[in-house]
N, C-alpha and C positions, 0 to 999 in steps of 0.2 A: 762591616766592610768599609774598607777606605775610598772618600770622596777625593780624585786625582783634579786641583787647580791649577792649569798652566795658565800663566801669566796672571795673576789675580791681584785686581785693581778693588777700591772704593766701590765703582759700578759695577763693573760684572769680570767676568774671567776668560781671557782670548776661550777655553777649553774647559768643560767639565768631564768628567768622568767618571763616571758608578757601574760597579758592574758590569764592567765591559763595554758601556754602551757609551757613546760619546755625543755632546750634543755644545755647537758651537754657530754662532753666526757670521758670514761676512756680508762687507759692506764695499761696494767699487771703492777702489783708494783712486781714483780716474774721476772724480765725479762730473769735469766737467766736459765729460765723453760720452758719444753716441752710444746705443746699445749693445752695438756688437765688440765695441770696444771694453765696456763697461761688463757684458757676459765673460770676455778674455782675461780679464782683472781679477774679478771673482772668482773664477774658474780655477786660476792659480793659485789665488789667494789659498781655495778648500782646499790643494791637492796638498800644500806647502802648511796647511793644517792639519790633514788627514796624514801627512809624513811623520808629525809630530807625535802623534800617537800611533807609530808603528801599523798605520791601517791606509788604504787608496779608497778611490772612487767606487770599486767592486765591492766593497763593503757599506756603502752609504746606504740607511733603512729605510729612513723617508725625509723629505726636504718640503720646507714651504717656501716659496714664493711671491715674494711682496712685490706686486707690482703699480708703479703709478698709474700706468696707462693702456688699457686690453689693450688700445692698436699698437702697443710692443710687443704685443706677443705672440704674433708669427716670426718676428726675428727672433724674441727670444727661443722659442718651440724650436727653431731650426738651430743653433749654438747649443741649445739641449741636447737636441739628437743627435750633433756628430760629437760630443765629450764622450758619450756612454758609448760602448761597443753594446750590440745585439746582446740581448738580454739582459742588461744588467743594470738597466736603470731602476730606483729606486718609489717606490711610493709618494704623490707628490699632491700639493695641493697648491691651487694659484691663487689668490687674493687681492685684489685692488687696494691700494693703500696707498696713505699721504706718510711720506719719511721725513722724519728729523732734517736732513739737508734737502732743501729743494732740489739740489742738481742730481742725486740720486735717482736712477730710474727702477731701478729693485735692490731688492737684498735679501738674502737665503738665510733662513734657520737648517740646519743640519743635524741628521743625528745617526751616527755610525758603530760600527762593530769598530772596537779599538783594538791593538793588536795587546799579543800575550803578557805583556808587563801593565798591564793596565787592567788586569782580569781579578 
């Protein structure tokens, strides 16, 4: 089966894909913005990834969550909940963590059902 590389740099690849299954991360391109700024960022950032491979939101399988700071994270839980319509958010796990850029306050790994040319 063919491994699908969009954008594929030295480090890593905006997008992989195997199998149907897609697995990508971003990162606030906003870094030196509050949460809810920095969740709006991201958020679009995925959808405008998730477009790329013929797939949205309603397909995302499970997402992790880096966060610097638990006391981000009733803002961030609340920017969660209104992205996702009723049911469909996706399997998730939160994690404390120090990022690469300090002005970062998270960053999502992703991994979705890609659409049919990706299959």
């Amino acid at each position: 089966m063919t491994i699908h590389r969009i954008n594929p740099g030295q480090r890593w690849s905006d997008i992989t894909v195997f199998n149907g299954i897609a697995h990508f991360v971003e990162v606030p391109e906003c870094a030196q913005a509050d949460i809810d700024s920095q969740m709006a960022a991201l958020f679009a950032q995925a959808e405008a990834s998730l477009a790329k491979i013929g797939s949205d939101k309603t397909r995302l399988l499970s997402v992790t969550i880096y966060l610097t700071d638990f006391a981000l994270a009733p803002a961030m839980n609340a920017a969660w909940d209104a992205w996702f319509e009723p049911g469909t958010a996706p399997s998730r796990a939160c994690v404390k963590a120090e990022l690469a850029d300090p002005h970062y306050l998270l960053e999502m790994a992703f991994v979705a059902a890609a659409g049919s040319a990706f299959q």
